[in-house]
FIMI-513935 format. One record per residue (C-alpha): x negated, y negated, z negated. Coordinates in Angstrom, 2 decimals. Each point is the difference from the previous one (the first is absolute). Example, Ala and Ser with C-alpha at 12.3 -4.5 7.8 and 13.67 -1.06 7.14 Angstrom:
BEGIN
+---------+---------+---------+
:    east :   north :      up :
+---------+---------+---------+
:  -12.30 :    4.50 :   -7.80 :
:   -1.37 :   -3.44 :    0.66 :
+---------+---------+---------+
This chain:
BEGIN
+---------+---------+---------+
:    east :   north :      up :
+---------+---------+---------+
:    0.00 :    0.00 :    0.00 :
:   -1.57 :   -3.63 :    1.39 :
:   -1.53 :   -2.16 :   -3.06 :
:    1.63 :   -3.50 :   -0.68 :
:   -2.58 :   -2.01 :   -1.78 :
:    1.92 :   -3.49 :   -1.03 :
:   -2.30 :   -3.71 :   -0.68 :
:    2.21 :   -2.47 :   -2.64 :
:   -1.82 :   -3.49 :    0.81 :
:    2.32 :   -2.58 :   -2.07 :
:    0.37 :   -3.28 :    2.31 :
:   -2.27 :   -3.08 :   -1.23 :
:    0.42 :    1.60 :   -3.48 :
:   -1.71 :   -3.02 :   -2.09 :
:    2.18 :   -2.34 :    2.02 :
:    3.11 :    1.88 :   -0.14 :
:   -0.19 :    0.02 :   -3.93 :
:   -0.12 :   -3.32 :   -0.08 :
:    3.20 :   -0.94 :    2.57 :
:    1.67 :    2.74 :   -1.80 :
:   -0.40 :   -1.75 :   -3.43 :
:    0.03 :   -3.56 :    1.24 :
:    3.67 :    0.41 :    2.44 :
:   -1.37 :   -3.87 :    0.78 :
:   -2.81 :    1.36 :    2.66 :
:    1.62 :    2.22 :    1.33 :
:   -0.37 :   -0.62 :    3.95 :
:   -3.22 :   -2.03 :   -0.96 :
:   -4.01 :    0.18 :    0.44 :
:   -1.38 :    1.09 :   -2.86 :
:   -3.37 :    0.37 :   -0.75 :
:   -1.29 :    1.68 :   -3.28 :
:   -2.83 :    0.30 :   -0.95 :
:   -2.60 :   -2.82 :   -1.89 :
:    0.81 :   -4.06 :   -0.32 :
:   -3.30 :   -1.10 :   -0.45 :
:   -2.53 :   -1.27 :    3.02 :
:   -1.47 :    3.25 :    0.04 :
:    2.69 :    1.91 :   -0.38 :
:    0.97 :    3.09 :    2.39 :
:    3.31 :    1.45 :    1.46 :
:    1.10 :    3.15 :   -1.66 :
:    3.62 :    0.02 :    1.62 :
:    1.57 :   -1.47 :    2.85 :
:    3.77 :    0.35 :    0.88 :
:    0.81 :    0.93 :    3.26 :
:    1.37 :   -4.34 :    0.64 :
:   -3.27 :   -0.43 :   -1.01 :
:   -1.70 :    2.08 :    2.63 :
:    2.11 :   -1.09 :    3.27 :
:   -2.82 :   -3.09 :   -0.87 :
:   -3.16 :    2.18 :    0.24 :
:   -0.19 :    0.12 :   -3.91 :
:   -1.09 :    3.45 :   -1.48 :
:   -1.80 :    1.84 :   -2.82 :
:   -3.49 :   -0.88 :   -1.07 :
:    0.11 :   -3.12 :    1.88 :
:   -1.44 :   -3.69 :   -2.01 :
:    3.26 :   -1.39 :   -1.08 :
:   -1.36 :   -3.39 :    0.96 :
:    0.23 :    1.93 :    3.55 :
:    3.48 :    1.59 :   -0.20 :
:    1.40 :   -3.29 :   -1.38 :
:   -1.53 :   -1.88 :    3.03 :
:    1.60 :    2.36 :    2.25 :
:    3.75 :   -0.28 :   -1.56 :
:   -0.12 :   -3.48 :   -0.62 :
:    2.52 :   -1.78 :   -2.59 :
:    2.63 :    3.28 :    0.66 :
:   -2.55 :    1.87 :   -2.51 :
:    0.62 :    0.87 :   -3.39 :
:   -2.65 :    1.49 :   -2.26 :
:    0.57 :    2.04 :   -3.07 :
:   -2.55 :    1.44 :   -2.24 :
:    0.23 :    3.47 :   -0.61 :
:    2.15 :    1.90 :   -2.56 :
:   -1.68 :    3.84 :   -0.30 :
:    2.03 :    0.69 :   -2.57 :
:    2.91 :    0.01 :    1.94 :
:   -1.76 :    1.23 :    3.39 :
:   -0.76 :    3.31 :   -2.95 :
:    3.38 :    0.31 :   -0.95 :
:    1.81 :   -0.28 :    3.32 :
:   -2.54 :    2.55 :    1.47 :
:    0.77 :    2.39 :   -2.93 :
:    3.31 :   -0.26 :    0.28 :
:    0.02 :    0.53 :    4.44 :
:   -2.62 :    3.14 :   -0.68 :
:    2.29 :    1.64 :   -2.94 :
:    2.59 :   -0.06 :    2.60 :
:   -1.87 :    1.39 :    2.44 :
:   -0.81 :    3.08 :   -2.02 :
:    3.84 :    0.18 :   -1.11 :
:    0.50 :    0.96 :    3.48 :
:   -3.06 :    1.65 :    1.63 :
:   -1.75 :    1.66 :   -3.32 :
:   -3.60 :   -0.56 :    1.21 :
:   -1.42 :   -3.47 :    1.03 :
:   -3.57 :   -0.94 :    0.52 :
:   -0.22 :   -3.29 :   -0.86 :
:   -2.66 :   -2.36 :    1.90 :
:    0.29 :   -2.93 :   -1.43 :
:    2.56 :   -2.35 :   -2.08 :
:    2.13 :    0.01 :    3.78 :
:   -0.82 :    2.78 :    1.87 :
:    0.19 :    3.69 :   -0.52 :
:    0.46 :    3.64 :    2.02 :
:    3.13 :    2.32 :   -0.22 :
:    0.28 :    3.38 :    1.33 :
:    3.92 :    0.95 :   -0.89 :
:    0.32 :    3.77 :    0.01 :
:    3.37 :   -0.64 :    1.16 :
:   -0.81 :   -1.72 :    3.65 :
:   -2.87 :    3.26 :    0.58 :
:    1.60 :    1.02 :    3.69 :
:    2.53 :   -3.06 :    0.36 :
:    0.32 :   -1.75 :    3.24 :
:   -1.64 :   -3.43 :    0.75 :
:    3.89 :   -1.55 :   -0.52 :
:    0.66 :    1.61 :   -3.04 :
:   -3.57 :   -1.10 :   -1.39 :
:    1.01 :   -3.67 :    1.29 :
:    3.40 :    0.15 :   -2.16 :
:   -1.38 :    1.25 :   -3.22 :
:   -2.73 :   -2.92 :    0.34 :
:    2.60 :   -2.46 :    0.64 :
:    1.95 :    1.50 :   -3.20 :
:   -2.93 :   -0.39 :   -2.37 :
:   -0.31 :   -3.29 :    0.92 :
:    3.18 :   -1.36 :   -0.49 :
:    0.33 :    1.86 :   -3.65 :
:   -3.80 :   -2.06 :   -0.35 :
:    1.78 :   -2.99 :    0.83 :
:    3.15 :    0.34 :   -1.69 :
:   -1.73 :    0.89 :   -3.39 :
:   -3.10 :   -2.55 :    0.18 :
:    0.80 :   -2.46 :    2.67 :
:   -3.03 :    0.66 :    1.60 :
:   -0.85 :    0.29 :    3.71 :
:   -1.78 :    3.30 :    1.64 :
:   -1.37 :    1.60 :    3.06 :
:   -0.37 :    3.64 :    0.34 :
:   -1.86 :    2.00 :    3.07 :
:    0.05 :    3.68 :    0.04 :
:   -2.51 :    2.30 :    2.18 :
:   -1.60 :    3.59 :   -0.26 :
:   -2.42 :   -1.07 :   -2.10 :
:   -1.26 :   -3.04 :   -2.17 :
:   -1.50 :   -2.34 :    2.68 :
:    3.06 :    0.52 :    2.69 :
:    2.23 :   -1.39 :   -3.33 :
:   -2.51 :   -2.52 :   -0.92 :
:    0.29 :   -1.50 :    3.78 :
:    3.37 :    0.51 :   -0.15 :
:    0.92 :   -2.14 :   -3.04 :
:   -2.29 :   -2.55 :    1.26 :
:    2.18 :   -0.13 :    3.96 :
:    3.13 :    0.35 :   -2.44 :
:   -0.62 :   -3.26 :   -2.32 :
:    1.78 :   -2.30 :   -0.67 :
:    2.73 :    1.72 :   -1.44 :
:    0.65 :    3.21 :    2.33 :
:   -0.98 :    3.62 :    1.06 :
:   -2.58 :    1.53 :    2.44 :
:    0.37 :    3.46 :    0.49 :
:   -2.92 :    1.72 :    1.85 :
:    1.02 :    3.41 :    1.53 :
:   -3.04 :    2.03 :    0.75 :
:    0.58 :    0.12 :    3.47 :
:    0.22 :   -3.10 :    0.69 :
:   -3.30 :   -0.98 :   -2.45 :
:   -2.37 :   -0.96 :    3.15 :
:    3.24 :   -2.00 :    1.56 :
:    0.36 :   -2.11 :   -3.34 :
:   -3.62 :    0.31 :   -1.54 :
:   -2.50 :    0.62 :    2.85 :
:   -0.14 :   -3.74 :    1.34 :
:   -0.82 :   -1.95 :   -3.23 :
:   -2.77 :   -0.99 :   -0.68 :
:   -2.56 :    2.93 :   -1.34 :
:   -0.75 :   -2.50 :   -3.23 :
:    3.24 :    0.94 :   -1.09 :
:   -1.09 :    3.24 :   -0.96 :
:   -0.56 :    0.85 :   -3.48 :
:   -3.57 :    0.03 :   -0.55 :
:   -1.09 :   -1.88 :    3.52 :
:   -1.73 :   -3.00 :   -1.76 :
:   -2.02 :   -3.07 :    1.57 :
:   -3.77 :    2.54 :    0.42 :
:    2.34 :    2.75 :    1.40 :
:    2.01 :   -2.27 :    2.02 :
:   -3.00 :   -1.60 :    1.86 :
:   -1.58 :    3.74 :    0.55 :
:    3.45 :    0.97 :    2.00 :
:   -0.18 :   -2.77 :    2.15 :
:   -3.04 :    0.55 :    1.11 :
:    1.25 :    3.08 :    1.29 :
:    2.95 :   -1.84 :    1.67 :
:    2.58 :    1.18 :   -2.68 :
:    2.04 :   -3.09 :   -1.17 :
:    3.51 :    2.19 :   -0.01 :
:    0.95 :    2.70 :   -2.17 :
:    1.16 :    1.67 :    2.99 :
:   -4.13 :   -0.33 :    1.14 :
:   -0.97 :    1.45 :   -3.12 :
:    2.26 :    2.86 :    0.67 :
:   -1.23 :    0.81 :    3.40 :
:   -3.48 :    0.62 :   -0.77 :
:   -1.75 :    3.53 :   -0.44 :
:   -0.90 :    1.21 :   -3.27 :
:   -3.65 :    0.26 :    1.04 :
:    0.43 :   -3.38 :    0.77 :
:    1.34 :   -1.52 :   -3.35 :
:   -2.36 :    2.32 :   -2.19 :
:   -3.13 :   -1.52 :    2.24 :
:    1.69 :   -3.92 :   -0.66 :
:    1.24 :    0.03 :   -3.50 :
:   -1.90 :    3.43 :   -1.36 :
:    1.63 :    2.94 :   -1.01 :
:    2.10 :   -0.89 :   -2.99 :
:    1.73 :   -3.39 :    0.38 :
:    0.14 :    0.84 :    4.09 :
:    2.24 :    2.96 :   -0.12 :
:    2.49 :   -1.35 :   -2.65 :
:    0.24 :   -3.21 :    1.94 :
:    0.57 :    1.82 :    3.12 :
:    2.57 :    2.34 :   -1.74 :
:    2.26 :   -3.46 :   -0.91 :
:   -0.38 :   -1.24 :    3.79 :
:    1.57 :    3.55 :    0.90 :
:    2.74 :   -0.43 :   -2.76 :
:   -1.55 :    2.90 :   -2.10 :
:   -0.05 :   -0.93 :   -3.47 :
:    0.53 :    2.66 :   -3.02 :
:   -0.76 :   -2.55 :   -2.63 :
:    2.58 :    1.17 :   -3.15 :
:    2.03 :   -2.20 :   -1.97 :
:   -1.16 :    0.21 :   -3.17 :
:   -0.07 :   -2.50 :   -3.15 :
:   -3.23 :   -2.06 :   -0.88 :
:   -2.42 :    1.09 :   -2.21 :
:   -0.09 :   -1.44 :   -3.71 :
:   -1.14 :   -3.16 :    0.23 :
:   -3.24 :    0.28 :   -0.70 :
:   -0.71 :   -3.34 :   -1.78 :
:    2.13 :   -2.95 :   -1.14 :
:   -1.42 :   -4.09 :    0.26 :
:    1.14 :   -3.49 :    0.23 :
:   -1.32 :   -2.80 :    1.53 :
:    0.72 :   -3.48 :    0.74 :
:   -0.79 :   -2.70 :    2.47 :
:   -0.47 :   -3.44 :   -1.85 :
:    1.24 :   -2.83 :    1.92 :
:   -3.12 :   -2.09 :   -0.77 :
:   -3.83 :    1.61 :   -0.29 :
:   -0.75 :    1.00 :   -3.90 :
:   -3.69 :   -1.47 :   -0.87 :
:   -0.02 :    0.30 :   -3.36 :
:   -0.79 :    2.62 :   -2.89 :
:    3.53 :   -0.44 :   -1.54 :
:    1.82 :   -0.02 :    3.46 :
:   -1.41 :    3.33 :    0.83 :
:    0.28 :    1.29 :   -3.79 :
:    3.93 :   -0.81 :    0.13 :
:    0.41 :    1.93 :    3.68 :
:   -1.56 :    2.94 :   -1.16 :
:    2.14 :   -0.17 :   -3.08 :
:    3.26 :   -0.78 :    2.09 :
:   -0.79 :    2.84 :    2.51 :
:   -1.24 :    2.59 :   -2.70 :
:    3.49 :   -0.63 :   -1.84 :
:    1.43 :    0.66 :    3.47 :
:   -1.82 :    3.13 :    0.69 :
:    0.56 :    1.68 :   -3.79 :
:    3.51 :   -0.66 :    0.56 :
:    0.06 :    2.16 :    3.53 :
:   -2.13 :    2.45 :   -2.05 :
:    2.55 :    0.21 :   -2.48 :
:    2.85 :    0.66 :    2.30 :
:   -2.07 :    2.74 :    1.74 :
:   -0.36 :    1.78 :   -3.62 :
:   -3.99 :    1.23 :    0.68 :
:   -3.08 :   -1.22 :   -1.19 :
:   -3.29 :   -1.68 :    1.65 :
:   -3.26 :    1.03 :    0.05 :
:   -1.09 :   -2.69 :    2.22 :
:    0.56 :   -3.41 :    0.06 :
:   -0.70 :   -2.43 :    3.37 :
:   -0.25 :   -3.56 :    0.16 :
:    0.40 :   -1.88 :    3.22 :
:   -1.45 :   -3.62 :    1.42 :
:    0.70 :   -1.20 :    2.95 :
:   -1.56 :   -3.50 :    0.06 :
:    0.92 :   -3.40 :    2.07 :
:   -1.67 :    1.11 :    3.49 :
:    1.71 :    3.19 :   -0.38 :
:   -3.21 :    1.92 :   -0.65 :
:    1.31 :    3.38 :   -2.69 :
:   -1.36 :    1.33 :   -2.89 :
:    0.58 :    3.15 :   -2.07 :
:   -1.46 :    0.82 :   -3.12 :
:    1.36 :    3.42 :   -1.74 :
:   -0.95 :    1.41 :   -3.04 :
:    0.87 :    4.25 :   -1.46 :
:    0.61 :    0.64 :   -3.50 :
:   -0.95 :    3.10 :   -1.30 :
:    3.64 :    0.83 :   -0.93 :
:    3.51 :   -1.16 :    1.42 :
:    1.84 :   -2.42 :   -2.02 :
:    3.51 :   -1.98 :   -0.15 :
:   -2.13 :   -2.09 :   -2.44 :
:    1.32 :   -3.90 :    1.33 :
:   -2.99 :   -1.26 :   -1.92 :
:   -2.39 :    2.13 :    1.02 :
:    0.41 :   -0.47 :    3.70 :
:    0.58 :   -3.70 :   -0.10 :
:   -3.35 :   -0.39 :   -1.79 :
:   -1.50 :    2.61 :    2.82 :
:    1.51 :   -2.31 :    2.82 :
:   -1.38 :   -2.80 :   -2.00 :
:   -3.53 :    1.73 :    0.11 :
:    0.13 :    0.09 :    3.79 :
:    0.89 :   -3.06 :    1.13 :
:   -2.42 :   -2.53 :    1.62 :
:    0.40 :   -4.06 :   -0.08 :
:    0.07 :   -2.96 :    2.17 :
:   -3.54 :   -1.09 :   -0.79 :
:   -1.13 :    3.31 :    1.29 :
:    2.51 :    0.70 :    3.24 :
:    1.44 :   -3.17 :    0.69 :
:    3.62 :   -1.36 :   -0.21 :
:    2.57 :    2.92 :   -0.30 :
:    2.97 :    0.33 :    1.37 :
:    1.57 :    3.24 :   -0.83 :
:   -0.38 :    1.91 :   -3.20 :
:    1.13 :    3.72 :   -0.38 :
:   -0.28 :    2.95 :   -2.39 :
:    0.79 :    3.88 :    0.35 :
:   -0.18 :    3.07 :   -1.80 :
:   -0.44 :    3.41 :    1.33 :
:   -1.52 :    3.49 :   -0.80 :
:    3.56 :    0.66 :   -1.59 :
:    0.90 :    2.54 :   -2.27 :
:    2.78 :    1.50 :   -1.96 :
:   -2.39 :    0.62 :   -2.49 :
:   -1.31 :   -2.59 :   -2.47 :
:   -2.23 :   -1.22 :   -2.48 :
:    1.08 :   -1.34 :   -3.31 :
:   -2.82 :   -2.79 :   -0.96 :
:   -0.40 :    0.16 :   -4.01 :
:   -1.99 :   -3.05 :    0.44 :
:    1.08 :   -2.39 :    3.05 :
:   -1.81 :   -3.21 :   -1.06 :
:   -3.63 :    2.05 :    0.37 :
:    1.25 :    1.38 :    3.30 :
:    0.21 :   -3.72 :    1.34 :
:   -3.61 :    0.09 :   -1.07 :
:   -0.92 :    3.32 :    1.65 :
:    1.75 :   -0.86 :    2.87 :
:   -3.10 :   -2.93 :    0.94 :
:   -2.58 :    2.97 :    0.52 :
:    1.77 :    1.52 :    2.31 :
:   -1.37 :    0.43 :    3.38 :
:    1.26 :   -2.10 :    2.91 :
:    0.72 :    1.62 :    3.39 :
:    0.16 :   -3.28 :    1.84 :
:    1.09 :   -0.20 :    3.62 :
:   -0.94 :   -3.37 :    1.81 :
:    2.01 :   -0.44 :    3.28 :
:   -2.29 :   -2.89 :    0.68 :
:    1.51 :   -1.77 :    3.14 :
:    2.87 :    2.00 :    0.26 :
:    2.98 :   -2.26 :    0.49 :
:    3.51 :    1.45 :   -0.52 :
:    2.00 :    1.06 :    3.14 :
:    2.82 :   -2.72 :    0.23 :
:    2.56 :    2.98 :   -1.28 :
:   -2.69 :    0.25 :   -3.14 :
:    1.00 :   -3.79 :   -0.49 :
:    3.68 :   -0.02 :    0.66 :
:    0.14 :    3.20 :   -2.95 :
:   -1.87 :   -2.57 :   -2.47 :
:    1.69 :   -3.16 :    0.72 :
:    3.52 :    1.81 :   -0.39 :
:   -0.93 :    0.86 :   -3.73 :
:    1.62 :   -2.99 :   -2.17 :
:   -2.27 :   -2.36 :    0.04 :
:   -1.54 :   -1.96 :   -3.15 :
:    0.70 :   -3.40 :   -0.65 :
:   -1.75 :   -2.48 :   -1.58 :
:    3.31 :   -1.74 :   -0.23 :
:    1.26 :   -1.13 :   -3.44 :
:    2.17 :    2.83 :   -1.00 :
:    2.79 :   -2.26 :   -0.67 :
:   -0.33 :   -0.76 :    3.60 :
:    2.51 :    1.09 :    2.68 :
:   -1.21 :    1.01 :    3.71 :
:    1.83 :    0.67 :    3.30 :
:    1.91 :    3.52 :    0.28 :
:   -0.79 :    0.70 :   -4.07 :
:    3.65 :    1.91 :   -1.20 :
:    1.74 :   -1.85 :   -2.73 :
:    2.89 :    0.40 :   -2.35 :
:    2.57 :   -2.72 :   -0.96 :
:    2.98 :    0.83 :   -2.95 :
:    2.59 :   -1.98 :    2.34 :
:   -1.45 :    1.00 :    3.37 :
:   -1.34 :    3.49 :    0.17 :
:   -3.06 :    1.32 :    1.37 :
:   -2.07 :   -2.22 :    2.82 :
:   -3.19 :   -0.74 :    1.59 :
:   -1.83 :   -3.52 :    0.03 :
:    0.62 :   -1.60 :    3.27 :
:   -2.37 :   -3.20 :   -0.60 :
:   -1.49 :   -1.76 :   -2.53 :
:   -0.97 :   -3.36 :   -0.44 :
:    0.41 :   -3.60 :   -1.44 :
:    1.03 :    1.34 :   -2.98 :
:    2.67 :    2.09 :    1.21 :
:    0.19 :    3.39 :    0.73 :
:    2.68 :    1.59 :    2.76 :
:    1.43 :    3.57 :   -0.60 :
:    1.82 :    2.01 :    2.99 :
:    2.39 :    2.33 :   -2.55 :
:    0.86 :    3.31 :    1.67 :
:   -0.94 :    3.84 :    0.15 :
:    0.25 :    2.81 :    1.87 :
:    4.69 :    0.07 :    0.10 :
:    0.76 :   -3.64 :   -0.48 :
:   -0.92 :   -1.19 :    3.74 :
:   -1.44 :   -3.26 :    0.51 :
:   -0.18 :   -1.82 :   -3.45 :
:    0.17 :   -3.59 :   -0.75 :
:   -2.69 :   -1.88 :   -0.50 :
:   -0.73 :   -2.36 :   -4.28 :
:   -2.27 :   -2.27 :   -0.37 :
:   -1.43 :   -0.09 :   -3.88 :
:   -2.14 :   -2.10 :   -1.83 :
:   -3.47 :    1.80 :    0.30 :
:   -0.20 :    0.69 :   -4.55 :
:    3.39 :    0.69 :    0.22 :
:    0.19 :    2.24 :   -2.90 :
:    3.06 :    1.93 :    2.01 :
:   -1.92 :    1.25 :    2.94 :
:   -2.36 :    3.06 :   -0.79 :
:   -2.22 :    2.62 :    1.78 :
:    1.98 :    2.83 :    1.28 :
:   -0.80 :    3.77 :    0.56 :
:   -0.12 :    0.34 :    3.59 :
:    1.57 :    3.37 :    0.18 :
:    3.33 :   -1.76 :   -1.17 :
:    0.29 :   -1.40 :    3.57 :
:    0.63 :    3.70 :    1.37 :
:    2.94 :    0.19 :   -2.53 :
:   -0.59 :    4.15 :   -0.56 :
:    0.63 :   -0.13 :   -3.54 :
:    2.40 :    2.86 :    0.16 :
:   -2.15 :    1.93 :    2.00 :
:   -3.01 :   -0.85 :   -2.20 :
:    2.15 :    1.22 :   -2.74 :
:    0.40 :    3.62 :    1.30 :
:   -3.74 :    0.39 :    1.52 :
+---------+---------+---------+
């Protein structure tokens, strides 16, 4: 019985969190991603790209390109998190097994469509989509194939918002004439190396002799390329391995150049990490600390204990051990710290303040990327962590969610002159209306962002 292999890609999801809890850009360009100069698009709606705007793009660029239409938000993980947990719990409601990619994008292999016909694979997509948007709101594209790269194209042909289904037979109709960079694991080196040999197609790729593709891209890489051209691929859906470490970093809107700058980032990021590590219920042998400084040059110092611990002291004053300042690498722009080596088992510490002493003679394993500047998705990833402010805390900024007694739950519109403007609405109240407050109003307060999604009765039972 033929294979249906099924690729879940949900549409501009950063973007499409934000419309969906903000009814008031709905139909709009939104960019998300950092406010700053050097900030970096993380999300771009789909209004937003009709204007050339996309991911990992200088927002100074993408704001250029839409022009006064634009509207920037900075991003809101929390409730990126929660709305992917929510879309993937459904998913494995109805198909069991889901090997999940990313915080959009996973692989389905329903047991029920083994042997169904391309129209009957097309329906069930459809299906799964509308419960997706009837129960989050959220926009999807699904593509279906043989294997994992025929879905993979086919989500991507599908978006925005439909179905692709790939039959086999008609795989070198559909597939053959893009572009041979579209398959998985044809990167810039590999690219080049085919086009020497006049293959710029998939369809090229496909035509070639085996002894030809083992003698161009060697005997490993060649063959399993090849095999994708020809629509062969056995991969199995399966769910990703344990993670194998937990970290948190953040990108700092202005460079830190001083010993208390960088000792409060490690701090803020440590907290960050222990908390992942505390949700994940193991323990870490090995704690990681992470510079990556003003002209993007990286950094990585890491440091083993002889032991894994849930110890929060402990592997703060580890992280602490590890990290390097501004008079020694320059400004720094993004501090991050992770643990990994985890364990179920543990170490109780009978003594934790003369661990924080042992923990300075540890060796270093340090790994300088010297001149290696992030890959623009690199920077998109850090600039969509929240970033720090130096603002008074007392201070509003644009797109921050609020909370008002009289009002309800809103997001800062603008601020300025002494005022502050609040756009009040959520995910079921459709376009809100928009206060203006007194900026120490004593009234107006920060808000949990997940109240704009309004789940609390699905919160409730999950």
């Amino acid at each position: 019985m033929s294979r249906w292999v099924l690729h879940i890609d949900m549409d501009a999801f950063f973007a499409s969190c934000e419309q969906l809890t903000r009814p008031t850009l709905r139909g709009r360009p939104v960019l998300v991603g950092g406010l700053g100069l050097r900030g970096v698009v993380a999300g771009a709606s789909y209004e937003a790209r009709r204007f050339g705007a996309h991911s990992a793009m200088p927002m100074i660029r993408a704001r250029a390109l839409v022009g006064s239409q634009a509207v920037v938000v900075r991003p809101r993980k929390e409730v990126y998190s929660l709305a992917s947990r929510r879309v993937f719990e459904l998913l494995r409601e109805e198909v069991g097994l889901v090997e999940q990619l990313s915080i959009d994008e996973g692989y389905m292999e329903p047991e029920e469509l083994r042997g169904a016909s391309p129209e009957e694979v097309e329906r069930w997509a459809h299906q799964l989509r509308a419960r997706i948007r009837e129960e989050t709101g959220l926009p999807s594209s699904i593509g279906a194939g043989a294997g994992k790269q025929t879905a993979k194209i086919g989500s991507g042909l599908a978006k925005p918002d439909g179905v692709a289904v790939i039959p086999p037979d008609r795989h070198d109709e559909i597939v053959g004439p893009l572009p041979v960079g579209e398959l998985w694991g044809v990167g810039p080196i590999t690219e080049a190396k085919l086009r020497s040999l006049g293959v710029v197609s998939i369809a090229d790729l496909a035509s070639l002799s085996r002894k030809e593709v083992v003698s161009s891209l060697g005997g490993t890489i060649g063959p399993a390329l090849w095999d994708l051209a020809r629509g062969i691929d056995e991969r199995p859906v399966a769910p990703r391995a344990v993670a194998k470490q937990v970290s948190a970093e953040h990108t700092y809107p202005r460079d830190l150049v001083t010993h208390g700058q960088v000792d409060a980032a490690i701090e803020r990021a440590a907290e960050g990490a222990y908390a992942r590590l505390g949700r994940d219920g193991r323990a870490a042998r090995t704690v990681t600390v992470k510079l990556r400084m003003a002209d993007f040059r990286i950094e990585s110092r890491s440091a083993t204990l002889p032991y894994a611990t849930d110890e929060e002291d402990t592997l703060l004053a580890t992280a602490r051990s590890l990290v390097r300042y501004p008079d020694e690498v320059g400004p720094i722009r993004l501090v991050g710290v992770g643990y990994s080596g985890l364990e179920e088992a543990r170490q109780d510490v009978l003594f934790p303040e003369l661990e924080h002493q042992v923990v300075r003679r540890i060796d270093v394993d340090t790994d300088f990327e010297v001149g290696v500047r992030g890959s623009p998705e690199e920077r998109a990833e850090g600039e969509a962590e929240l970033e720090a402010t130096e603002e008074n805390p007392d201070t509003w900024y644009p797109t921050q969610d609020v909370h008002h007694p009289e009002w309800g739950h809103g997001w800062v519109q603008g601020v300025g002159h002494g005022v502050v403007s609040v756009r009040f609405e959520t995910r079921t109240t459709g376009p809100g209306r928009t206060r203006t407050f007194a900026i120490d109003d004593a009234e107006l307060r920060p808000a949990d962002p997940l109240r704009s999604l309004e789940w609390d009765e699905w919160l409730s039972e999950n």
